[in-house]
PDB file of N, CA, C and O in Angstrom:
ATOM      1  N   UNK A   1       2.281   2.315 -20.583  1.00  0.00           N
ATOM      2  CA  UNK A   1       1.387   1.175 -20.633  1.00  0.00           C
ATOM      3  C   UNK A   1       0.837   0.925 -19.234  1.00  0.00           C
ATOM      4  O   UNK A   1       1.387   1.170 -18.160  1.00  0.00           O
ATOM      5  N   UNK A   2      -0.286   0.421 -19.452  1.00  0.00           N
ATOM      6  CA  UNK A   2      -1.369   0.434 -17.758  1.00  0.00           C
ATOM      7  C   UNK A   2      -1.338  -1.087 -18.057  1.00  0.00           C
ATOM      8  O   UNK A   2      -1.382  -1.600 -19.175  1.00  0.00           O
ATOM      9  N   UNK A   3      -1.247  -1.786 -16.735  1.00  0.00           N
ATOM     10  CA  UNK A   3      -1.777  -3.114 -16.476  1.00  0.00           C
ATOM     11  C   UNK A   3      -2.607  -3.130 -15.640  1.00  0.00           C
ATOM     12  O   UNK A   3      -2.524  -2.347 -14.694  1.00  0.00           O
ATOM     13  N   UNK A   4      -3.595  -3.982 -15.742  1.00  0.00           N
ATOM     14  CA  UNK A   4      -4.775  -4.406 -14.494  1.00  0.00           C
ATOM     15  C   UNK A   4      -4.335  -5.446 -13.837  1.00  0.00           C
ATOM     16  O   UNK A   4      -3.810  -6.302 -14.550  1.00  0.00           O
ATOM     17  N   UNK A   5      -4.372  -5.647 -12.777  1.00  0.00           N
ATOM     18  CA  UNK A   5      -4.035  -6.461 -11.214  1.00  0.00           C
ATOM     19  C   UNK A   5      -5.324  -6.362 -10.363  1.00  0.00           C
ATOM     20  O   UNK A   5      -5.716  -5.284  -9.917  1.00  0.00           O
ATOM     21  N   UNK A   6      -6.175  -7.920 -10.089  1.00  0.00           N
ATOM     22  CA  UNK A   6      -6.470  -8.192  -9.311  1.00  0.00           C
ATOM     23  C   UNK A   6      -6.436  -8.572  -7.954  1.00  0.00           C
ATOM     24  O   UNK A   6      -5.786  -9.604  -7.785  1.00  0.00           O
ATOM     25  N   UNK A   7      -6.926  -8.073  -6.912  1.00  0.00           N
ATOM     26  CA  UNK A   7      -5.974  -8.343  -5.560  1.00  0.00           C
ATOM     27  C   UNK A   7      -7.067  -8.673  -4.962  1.00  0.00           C
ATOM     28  O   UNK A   7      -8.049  -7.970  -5.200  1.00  0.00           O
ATOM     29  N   UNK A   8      -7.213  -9.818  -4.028  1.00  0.00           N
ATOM     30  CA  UNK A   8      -8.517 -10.331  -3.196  1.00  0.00           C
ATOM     31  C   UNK A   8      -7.709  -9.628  -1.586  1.00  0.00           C
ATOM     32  O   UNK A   8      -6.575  -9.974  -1.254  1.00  0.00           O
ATOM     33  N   UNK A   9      -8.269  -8.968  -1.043  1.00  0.00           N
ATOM     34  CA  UNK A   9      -8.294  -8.338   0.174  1.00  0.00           C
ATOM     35  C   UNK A   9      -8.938  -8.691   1.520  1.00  0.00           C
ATOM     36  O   UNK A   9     -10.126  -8.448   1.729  1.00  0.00           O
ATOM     37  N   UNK A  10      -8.234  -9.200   2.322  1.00  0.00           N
ATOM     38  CA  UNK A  10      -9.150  -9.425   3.971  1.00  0.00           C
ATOM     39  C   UNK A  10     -10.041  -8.044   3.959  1.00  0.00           C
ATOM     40  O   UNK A  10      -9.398  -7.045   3.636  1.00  0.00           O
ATOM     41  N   UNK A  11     -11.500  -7.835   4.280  1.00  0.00           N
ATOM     42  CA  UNK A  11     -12.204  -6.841   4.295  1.00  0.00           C
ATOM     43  C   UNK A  11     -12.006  -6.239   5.482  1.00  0.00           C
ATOM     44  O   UNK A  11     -13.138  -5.916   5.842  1.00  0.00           O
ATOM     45  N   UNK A  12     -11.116  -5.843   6.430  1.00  0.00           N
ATOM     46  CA  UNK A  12     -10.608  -5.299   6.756  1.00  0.00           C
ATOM     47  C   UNK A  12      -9.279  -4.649   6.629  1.00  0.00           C
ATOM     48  O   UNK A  12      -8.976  -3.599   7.195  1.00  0.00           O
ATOM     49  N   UNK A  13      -8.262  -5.557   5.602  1.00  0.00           N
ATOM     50  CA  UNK A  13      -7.528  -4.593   4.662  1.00  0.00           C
ATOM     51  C   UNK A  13      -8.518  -3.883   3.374  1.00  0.00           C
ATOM     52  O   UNK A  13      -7.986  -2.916   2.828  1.00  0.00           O
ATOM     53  N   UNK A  14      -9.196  -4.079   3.119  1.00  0.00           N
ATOM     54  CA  UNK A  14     -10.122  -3.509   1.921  1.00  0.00           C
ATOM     55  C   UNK A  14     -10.397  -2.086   2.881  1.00  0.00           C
ATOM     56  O   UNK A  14     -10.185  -1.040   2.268  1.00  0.00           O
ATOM     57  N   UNK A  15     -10.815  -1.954   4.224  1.00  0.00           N
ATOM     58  CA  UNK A  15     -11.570  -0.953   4.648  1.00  0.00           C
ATOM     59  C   UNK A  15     -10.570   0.069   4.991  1.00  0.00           C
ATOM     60  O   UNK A  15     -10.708   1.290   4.921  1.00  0.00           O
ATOM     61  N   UNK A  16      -8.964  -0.982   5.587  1.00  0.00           N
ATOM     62  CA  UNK A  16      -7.736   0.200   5.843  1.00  0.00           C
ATOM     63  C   UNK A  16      -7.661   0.940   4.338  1.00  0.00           C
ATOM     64  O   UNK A  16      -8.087   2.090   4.443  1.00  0.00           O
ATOM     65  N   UNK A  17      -7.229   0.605   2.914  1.00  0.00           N
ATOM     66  CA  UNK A  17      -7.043   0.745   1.591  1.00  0.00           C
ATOM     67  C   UNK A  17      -8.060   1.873   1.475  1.00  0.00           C
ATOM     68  O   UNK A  17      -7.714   2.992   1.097  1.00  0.00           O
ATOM     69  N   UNK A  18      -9.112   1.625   1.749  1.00  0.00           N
ATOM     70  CA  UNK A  18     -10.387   2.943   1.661  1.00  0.00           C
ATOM     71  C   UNK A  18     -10.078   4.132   2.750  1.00  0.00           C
ATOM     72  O   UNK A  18     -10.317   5.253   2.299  1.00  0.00           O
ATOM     73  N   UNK A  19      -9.692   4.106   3.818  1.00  0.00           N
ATOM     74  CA  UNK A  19      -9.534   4.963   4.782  1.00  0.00           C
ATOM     75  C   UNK A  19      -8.390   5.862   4.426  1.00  0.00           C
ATOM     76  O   UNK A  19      -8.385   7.092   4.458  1.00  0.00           O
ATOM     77  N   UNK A  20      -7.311   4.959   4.041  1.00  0.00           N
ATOM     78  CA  UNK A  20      -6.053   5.825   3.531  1.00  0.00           C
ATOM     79  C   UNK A  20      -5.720   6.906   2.448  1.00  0.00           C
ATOM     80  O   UNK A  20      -5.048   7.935   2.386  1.00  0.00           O
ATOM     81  N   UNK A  21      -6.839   5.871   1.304  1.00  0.00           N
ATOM     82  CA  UNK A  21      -6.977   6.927   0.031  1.00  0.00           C
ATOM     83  C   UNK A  21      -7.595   8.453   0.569  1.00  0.00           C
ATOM     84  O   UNK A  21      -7.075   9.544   0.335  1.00  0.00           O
ATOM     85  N   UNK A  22      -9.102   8.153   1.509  1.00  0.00           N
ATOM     86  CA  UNK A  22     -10.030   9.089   1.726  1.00  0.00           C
ATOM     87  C   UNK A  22      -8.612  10.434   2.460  1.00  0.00           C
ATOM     88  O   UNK A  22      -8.247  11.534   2.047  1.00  0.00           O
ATOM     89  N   UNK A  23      -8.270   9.736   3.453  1.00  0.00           N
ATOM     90  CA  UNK A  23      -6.862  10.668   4.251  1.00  0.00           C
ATOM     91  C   UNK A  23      -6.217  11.356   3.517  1.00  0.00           C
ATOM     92  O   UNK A  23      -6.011  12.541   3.779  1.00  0.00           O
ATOM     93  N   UNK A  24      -5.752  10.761   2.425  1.00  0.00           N
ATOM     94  CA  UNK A  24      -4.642  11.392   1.300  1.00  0.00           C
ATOM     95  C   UNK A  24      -5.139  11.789   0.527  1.00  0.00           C
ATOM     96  O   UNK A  24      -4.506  11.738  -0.527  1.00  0.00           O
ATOM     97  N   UNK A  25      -6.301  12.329   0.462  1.00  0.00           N
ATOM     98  CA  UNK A  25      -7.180  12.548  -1.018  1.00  0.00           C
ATOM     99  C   UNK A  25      -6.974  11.911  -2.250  1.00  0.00           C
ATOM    100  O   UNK A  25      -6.734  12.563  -3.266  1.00  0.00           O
ATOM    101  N   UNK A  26      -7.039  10.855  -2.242  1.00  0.00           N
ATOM    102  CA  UNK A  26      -6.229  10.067  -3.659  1.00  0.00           C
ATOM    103  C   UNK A  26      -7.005   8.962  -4.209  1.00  0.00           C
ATOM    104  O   UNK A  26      -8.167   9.294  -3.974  1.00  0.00           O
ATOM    105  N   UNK A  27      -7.023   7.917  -4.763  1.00  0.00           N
ATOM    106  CA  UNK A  27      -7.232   7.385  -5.338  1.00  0.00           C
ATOM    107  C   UNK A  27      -7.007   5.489  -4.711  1.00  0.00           C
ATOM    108  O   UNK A  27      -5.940   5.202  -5.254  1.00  0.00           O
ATOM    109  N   UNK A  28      -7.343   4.536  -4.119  1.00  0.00           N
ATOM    110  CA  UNK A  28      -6.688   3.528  -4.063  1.00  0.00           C
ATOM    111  C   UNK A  28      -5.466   3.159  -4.774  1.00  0.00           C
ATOM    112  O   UNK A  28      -4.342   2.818  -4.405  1.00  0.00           O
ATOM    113  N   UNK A  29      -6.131   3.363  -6.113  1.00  0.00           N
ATOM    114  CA  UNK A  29      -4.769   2.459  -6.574  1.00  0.00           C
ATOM    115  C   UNK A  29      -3.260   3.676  -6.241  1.00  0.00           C
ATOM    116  O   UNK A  29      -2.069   3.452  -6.024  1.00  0.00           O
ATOM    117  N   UNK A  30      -3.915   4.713  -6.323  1.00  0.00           N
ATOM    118  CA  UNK A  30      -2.768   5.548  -5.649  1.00  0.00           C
ATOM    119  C   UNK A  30      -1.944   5.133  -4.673  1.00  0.00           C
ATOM    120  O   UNK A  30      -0.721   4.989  -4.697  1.00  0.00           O
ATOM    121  N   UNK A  31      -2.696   4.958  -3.838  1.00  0.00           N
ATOM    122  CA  UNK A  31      -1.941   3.915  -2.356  1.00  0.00           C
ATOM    123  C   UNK A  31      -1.221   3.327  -2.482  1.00  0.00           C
ATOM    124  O   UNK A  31      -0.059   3.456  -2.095  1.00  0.00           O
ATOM    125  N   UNK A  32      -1.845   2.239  -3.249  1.00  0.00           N
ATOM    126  CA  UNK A  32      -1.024   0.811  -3.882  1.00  0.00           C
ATOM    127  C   UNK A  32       0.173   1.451  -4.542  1.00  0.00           C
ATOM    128  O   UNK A  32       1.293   1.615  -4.057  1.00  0.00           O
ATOM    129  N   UNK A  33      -0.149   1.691  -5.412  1.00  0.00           N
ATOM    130  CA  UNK A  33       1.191   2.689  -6.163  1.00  0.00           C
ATOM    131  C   UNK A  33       2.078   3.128  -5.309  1.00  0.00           C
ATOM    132  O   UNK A  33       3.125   2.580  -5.654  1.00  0.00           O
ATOM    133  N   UNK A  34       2.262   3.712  -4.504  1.00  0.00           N
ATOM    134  CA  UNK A  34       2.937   4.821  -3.145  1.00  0.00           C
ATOM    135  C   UNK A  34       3.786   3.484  -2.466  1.00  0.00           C
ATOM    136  O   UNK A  34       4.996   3.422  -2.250  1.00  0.00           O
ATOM    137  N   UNK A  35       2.680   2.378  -2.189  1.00  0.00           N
ATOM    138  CA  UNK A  35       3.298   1.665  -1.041  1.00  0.00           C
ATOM    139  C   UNK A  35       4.470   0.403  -1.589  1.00  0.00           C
ATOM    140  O   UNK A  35       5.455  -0.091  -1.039  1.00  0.00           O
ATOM    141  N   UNK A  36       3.725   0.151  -3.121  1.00  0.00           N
ATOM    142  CA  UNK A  36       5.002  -0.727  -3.573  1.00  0.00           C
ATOM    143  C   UNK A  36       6.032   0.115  -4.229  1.00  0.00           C
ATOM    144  O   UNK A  36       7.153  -0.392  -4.269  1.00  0.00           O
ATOM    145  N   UNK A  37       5.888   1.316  -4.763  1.00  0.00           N
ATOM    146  CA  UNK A  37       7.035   2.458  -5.040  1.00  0.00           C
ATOM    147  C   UNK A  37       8.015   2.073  -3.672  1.00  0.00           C
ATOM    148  O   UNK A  37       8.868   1.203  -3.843  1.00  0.00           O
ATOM    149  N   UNK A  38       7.905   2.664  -2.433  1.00  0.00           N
ATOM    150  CA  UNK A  38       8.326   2.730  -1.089  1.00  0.00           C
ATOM    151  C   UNK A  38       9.291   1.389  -0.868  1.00  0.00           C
ATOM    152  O   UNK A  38      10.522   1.374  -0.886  1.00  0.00           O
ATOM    153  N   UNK A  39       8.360   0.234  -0.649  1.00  0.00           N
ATOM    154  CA  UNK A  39       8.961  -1.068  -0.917  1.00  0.00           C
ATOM    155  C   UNK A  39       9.838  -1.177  -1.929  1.00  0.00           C
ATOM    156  O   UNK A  39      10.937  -1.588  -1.554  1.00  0.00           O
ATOM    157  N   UNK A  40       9.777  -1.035  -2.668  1.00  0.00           N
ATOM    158  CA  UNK A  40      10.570  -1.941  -4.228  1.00  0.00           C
ATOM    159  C   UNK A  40      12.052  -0.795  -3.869  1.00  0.00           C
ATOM    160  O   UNK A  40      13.210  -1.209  -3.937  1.00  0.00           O
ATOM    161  N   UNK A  41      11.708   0.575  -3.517  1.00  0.00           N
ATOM    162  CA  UNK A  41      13.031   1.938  -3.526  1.00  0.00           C
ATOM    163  C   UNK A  41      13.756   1.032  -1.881  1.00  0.00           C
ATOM    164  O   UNK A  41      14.981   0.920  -1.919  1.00  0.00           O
ATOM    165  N   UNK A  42      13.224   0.583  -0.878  1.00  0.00           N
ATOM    166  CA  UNK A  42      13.877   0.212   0.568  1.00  0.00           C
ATOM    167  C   UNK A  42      14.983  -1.076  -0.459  1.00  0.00           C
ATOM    168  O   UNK A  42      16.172  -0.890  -0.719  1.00  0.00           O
ATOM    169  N   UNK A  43      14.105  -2.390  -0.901  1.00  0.00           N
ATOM    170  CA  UNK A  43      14.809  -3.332  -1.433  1.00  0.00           C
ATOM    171  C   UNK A  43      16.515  -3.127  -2.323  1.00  0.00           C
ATOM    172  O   UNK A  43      17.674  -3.539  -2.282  1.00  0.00           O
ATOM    173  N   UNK A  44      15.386  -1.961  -3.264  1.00  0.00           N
ATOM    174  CA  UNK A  44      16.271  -1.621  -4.257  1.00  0.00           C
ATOM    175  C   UNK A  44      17.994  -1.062  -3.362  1.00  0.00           C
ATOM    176  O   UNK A  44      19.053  -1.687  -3.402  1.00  0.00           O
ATOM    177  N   UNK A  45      17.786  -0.044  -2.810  1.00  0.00           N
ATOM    178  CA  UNK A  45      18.860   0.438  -1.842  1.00  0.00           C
ATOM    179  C   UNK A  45      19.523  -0.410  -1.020  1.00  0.00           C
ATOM    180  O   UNK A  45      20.590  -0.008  -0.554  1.00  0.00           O
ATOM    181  N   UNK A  46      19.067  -1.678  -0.687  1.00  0.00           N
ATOM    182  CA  UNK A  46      19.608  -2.660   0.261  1.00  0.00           C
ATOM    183  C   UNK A  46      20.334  -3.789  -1.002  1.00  0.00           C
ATOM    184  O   UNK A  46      21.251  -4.549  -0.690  1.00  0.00           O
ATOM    185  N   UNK A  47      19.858  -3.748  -2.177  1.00  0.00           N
ATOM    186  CA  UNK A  47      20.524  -4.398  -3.086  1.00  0.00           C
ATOM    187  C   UNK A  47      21.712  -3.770  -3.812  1.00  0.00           C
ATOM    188  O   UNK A  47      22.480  -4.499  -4.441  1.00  0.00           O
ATOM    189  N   UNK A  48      21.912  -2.334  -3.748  1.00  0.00           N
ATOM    190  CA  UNK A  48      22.815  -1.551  -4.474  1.00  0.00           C
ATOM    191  C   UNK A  48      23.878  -1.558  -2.764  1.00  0.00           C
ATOM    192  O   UNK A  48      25.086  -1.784  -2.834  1.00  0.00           O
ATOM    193  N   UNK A  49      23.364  -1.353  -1.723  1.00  0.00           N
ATOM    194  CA  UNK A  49      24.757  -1.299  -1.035  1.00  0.00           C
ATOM    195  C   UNK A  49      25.216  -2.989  -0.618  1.00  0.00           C
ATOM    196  O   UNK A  49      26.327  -3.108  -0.100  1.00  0.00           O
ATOM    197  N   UNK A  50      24.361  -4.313  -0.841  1.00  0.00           N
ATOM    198  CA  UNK A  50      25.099  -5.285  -0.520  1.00  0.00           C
ATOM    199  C   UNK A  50      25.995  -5.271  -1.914  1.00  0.00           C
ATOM    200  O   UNK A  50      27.200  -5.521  -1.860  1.00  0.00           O
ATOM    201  N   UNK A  51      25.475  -5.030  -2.900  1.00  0.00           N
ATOM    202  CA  UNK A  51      26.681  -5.388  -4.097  1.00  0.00           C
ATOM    203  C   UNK A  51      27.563  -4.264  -3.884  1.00  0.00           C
ATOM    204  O   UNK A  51      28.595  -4.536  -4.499  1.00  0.00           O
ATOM    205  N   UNK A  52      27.660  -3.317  -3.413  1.00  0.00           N
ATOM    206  CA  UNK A  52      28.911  -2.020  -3.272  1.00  0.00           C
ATOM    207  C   UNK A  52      29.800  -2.802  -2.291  1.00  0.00           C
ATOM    208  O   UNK A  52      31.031  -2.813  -2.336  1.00  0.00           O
ATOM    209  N   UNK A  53      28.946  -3.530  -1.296  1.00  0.00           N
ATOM    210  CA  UNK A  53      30.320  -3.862  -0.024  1.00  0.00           C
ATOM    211  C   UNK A  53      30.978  -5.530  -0.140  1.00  0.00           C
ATOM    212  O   UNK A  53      31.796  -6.144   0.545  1.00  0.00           O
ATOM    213  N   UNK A  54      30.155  -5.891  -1.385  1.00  0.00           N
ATOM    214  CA  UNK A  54      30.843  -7.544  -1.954  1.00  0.00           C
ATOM    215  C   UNK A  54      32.073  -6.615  -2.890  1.00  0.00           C
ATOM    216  O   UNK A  54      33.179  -7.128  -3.063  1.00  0.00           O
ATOM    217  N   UNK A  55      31.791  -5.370  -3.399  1.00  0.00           N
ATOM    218  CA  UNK A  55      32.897  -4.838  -3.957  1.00  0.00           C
ATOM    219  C   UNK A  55      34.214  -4.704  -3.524  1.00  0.00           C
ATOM    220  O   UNK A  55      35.259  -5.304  -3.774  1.00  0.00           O
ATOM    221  N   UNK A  56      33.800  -3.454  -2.572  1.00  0.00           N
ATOM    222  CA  UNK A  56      34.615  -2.614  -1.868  1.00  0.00           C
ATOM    223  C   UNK A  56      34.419  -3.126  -0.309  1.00  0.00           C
ATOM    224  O   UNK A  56      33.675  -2.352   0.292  1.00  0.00           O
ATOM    225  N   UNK A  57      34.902  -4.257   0.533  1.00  0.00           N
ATOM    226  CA  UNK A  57      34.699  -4.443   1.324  1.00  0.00           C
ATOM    227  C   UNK A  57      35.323  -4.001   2.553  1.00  0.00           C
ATOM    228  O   UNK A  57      36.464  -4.396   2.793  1.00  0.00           O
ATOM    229  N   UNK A  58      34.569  -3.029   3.576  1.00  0.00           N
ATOM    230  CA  UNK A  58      35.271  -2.268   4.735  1.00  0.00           C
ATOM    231  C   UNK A  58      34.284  -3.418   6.191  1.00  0.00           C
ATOM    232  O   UNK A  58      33.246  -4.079   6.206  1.00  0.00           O
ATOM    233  N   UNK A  59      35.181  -3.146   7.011  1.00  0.00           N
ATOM    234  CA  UNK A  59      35.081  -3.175   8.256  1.00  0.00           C
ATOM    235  C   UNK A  59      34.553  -2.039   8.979  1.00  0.00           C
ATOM    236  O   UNK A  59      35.056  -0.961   8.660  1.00  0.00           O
ATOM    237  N   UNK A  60      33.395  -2.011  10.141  1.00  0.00           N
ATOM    238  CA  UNK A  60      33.062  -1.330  10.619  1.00  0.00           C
ATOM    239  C   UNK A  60      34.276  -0.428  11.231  1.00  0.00           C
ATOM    240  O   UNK A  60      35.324  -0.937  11.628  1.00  0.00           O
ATOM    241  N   UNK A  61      34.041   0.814  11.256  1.00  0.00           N
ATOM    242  CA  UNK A  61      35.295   2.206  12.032  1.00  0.00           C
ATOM    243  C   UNK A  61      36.922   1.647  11.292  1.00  0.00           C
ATOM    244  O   UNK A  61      37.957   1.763  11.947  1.00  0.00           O
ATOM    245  N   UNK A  62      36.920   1.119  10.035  1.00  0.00           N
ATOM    246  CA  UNK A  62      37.969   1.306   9.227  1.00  0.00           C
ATOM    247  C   UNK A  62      38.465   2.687   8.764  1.00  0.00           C
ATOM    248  O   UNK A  62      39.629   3.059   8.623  1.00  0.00           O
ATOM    249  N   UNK A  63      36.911   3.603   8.486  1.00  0.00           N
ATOM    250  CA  UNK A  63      37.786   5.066   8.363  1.00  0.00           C
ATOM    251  C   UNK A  63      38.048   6.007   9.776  1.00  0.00           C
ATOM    252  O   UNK A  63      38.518   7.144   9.773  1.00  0.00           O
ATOM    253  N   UNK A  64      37.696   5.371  10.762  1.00  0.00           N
ATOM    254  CA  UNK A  64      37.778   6.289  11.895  1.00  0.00           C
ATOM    255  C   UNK A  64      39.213   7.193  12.058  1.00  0.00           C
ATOM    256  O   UNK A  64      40.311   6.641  12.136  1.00  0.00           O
ATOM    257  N   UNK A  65      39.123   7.913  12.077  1.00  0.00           N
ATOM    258  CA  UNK A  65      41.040   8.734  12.129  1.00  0.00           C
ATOM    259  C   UNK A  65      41.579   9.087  10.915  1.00  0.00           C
ATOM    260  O   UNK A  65      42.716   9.557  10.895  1.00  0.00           O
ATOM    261  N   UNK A  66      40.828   8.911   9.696  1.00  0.00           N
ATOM    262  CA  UNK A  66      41.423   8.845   8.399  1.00  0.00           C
ATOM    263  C   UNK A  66      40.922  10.163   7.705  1.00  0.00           C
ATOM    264  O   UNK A  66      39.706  10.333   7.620  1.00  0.00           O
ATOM    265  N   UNK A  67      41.715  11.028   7.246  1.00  0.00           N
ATOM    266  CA  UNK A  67      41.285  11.991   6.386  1.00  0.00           C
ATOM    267  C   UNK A  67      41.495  11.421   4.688  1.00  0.00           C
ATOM    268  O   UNK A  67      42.265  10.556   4.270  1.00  0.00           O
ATOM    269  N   UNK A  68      40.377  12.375   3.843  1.00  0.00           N
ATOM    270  CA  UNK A  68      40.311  12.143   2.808  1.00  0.00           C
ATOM    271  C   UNK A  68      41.798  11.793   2.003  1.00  0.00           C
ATOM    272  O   UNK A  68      41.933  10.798   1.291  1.00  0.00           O
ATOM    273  N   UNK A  69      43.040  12.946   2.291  1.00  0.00           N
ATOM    274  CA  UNK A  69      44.175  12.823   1.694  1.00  0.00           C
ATOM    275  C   UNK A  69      45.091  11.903   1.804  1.00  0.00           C
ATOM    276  O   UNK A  69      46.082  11.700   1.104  1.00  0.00           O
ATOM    277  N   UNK A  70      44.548  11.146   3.087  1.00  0.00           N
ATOM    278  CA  UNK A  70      45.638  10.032   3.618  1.00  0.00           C
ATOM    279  C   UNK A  70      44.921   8.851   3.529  1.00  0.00           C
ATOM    280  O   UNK A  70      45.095   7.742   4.036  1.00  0.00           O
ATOM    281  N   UNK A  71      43.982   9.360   2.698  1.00  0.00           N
ATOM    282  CA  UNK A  71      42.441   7.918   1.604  1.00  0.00           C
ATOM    283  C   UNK A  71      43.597   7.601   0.588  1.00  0.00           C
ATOM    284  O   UNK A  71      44.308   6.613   0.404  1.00  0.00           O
ATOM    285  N   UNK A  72      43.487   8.941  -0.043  1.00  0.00           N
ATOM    286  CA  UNK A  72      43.965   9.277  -2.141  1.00  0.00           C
ATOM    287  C   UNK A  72      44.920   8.594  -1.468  1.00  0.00           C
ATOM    288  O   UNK A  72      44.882   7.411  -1.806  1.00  0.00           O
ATOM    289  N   UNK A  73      46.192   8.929  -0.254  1.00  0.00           N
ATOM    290  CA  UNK A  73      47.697   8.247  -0.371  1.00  0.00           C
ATOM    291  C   UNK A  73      47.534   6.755  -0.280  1.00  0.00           C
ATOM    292  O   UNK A  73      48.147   6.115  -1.134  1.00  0.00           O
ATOM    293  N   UNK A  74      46.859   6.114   0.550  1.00  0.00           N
ATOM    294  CA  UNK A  74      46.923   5.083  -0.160  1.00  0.00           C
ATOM    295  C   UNK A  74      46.621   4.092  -0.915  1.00  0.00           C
ATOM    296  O   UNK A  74      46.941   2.953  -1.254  1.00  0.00           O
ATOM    297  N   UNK A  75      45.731   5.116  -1.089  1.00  0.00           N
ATOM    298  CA  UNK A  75      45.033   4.407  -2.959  1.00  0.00           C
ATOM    299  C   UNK A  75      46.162   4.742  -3.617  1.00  0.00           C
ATOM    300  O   UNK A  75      46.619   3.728  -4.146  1.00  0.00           O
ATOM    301  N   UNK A  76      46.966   5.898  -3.873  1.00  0.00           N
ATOM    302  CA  UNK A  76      47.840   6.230  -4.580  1.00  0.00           C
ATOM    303  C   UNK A  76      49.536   4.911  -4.802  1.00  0.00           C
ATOM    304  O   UNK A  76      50.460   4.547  -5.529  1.00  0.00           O
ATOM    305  N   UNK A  77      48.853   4.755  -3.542  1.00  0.00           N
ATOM    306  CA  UNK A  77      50.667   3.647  -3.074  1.00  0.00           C
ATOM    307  C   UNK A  77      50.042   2.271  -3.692  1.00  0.00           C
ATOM    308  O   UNK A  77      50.915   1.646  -4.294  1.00  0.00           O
ATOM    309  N   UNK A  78      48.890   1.693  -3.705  1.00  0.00           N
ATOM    310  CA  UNK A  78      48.316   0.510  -3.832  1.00  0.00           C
ATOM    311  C   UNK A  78      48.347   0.844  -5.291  1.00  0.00           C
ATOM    312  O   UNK A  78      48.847  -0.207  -5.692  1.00  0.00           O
ATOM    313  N   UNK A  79      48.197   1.447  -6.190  1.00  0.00           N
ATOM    314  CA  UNK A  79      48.646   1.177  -7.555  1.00  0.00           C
ATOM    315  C   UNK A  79      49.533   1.101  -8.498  1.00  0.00           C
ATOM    316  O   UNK A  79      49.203   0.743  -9.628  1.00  0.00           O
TER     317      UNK A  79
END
């Protein structure tokens, strides 16, 4: 499904929006497309690791010195 979006533009963002498409051989709304893809994937990633570390909460250089096997041991002892 396609939606239409109106966007009123400072005409000098209107003229960057034209310059960029012409650069990339593409399309405006291409742009647009590209640049809130970009945005929404930065957000998205900053929302998946604050909820991983409200999870699993470490301290900076908590694994420093730690090998994987002496991870499993005490995950292994903590259950």
């Amino acid at each position: 499904m396609t939606v239409r979006k109106n966007f009123l533009l400072d005409d000098e963002i209107a003229k960057h929006l034209e310059e960029i498409a012409k650069k990339e051989n593409c399309t405006q709304t291409d742009v647009i497309k590209t640049m809130i893809e970009e945005k929404y994937e930065k957000y998205s990633i900053q929302e998946k690791l604050e909820a991983f570390r409200s999870i699993v909460p470490m301290r900076a250089g908590s694994l420093l010195g730690k090998s994987i096997q002496s991870i499993k041991t005490e995950i292994g002892a903590n259950l």
